[in-house]
C-alpha positions as CSV (number, residue, x, y, z in Angstrom):
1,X,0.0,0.0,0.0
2,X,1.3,3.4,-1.0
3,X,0.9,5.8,1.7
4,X,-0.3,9.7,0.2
5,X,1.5,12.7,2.2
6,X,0.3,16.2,1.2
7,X,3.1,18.5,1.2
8,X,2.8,21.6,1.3
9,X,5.6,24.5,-0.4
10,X,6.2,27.8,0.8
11,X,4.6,29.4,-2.5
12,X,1.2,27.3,-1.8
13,X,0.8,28.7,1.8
14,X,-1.7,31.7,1.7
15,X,-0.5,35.4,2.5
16,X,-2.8,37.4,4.4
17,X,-4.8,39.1,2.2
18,X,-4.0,42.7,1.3
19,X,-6.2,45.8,2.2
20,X,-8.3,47.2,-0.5
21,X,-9.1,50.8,-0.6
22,X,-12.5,51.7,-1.4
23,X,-13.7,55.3,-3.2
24,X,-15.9,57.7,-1.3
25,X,-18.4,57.1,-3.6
26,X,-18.5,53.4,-3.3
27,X,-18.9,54.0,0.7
28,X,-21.7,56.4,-0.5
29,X,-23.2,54.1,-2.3
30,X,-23.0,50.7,0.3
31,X,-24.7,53.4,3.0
32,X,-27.8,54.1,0.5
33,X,-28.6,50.5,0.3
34,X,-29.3,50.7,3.7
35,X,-30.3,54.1,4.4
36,X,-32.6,55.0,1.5
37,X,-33.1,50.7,0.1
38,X,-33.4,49.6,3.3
39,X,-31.7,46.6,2.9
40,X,-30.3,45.4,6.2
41,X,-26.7,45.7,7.2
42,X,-26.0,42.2,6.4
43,X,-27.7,42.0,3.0
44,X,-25.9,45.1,1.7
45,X,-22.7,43.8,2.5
46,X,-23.3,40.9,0.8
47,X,-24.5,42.4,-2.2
48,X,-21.7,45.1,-2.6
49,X,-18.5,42.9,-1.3
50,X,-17.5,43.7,2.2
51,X,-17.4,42.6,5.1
52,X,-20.3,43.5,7.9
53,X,-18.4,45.2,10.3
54,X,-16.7,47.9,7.3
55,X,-20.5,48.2,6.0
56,X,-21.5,49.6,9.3
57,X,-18.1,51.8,10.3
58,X,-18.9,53.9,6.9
59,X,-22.6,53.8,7.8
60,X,-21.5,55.2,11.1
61,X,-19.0,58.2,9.4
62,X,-21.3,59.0,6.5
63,X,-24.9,59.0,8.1
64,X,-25.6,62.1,10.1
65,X,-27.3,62.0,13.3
66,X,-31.5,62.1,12.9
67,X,-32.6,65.8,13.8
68,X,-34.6,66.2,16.8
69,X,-38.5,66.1,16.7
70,X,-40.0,69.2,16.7
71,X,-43.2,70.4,18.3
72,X,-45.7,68.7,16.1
73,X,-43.8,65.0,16.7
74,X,-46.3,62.2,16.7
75,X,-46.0,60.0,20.1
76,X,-43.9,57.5,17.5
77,X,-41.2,59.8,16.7
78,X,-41.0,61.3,20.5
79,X,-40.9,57.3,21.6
80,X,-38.0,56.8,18.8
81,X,-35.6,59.4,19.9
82,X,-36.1,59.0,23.9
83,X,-34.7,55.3,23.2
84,X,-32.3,56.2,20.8
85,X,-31.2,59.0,23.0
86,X,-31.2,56.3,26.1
87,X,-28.7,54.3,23.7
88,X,-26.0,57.3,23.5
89,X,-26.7,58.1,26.8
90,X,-25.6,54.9,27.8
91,X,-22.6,54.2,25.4
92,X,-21.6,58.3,26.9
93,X,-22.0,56.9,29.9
94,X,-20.0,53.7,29.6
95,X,-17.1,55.9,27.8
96,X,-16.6,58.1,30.6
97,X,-16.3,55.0,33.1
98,X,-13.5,53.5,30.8
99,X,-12.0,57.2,30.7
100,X,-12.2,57.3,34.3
101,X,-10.9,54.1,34.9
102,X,-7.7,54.7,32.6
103,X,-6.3,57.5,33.8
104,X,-6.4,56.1,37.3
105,X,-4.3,53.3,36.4
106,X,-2.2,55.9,34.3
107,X,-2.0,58.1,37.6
108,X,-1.1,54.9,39.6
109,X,1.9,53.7,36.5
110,X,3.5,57.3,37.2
111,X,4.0,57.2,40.7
């Protein structure tokens, strides 16, 4: 019986793969799928080529933030913003604990 060994060369091994650099159009473009299509996050990375977590960083530097309701806001829209205001409140909130907690140990380290 012939035994089969798989060898592998140092040209076969895979390199990681390289960065690719994306126009501002082409971000523009990903974000209206979701924005203005709603597709969902996942979908419109699928369909344009990149990965989930890229989708939603440009989503996050090209979407401004929603306007506050004005004076004729339906109970919807007030009920909308209080929880997405809860949400930054939060993550603000969570950020300044971190901040806190960092320059203690920074104090501490230059002692």
């Amino acid at each position: 019986m012939a035994e089969s060994k798989s060898v592998v060369s140092a040209d076969s091994r895979s390199s990681p793969p390289s960065r690719r650099l994306f126009s501002d159009e082409f971000k523009q473009g990903a974000v209206r799928l979701i924005v203005e299509e709603k597709y969902s996050f996942k979908a419109a990375a699928a369909a344009v080529g990149v990965c989930e977590k890229t989708l939603r960083q440009w989503h996050k530097a090209l979407v401004p933030p929603p306007a506050p309701c004005g004076e004729n806001a339906s109970l919807r829209e007030l009920r909308e913003e209080n929880q997405r205001l809860r949400r930054q409140l939060r993550r603000a909130e969570l950020e300044r604990e971190i901040l806190k907690k960092a320059t203690a140990y920074f104090a501490k380290e230059s002692l």
